[in-house]
N, C-alpha and C positions, 0 to 999 in steps of 0.2 A: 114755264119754270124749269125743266128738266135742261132745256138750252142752258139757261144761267149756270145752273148745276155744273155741266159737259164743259161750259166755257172757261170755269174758272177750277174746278180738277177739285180734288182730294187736300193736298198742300195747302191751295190757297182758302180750301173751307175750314183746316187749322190753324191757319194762321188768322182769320177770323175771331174764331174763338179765343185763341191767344189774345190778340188786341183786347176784345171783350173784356174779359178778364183780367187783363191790366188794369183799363179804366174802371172796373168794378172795384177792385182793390184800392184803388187810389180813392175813389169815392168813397171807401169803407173806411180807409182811414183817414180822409179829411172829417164823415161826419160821425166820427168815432162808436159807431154801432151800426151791429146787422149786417154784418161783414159779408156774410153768406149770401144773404139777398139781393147787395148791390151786385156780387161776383157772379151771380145770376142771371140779374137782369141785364150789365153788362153786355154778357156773354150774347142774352138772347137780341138785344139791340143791335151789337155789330154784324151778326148773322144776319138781322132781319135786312138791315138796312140797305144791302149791293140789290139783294130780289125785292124789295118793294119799289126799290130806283127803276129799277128792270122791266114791271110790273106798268110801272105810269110811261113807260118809253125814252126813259133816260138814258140813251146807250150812251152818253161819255167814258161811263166806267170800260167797256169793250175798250175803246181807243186809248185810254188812260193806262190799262194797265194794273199788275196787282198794287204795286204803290199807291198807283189811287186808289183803288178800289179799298186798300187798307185806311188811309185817310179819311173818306168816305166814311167807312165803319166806323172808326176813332169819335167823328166828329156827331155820328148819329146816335153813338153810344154814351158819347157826354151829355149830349141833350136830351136821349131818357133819364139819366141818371138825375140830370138837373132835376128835372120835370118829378121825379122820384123823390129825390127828396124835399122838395117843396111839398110832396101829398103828405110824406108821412112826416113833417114837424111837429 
């Protein structure tokens, strides 16, 4: 895990977070409540998302670049959010 870490720097673990919390936000105000919570879990979905790829040995992200690696998180972070809000309807 500390590779991943070393490999993708300081920057791209904010810019992580950044994404996260976009799609949090946007989720918070498509399901018009718990703003906080989506921006949350968000957050913690795009972070998780490059180290659990990393984790099962999906090095495309390494070749791919931060761009992917941002997309990646985007799209891992939509799909808890999904998954989120379908638990708490």
């Amino acid at each position: 895990m500390e590779s991943v870490l070393d490999s993708i720097g300081a920057v791209a673990l904010v810019l992580l977070v950044v994404v996260g919390a976009v799609a949090g936000a946007i989720a918070g105000k498509i399901a018009g409540r718990r703003m906080a919570m989506y921006i949350v879990v968000g957050i913690a979905a795009a972070v998780a998302t490059p180290f659990l790829l990393a984790a099962l040995g999906i090095g495309v992200l390494a070749a791919g670049g931060l761009l992917l690696m941002l997309l990646v998180a985007l799209a891992g972070a939509a799909l808890v959010l999904v998954i989120v809000r379908a638990l708490t309807r």
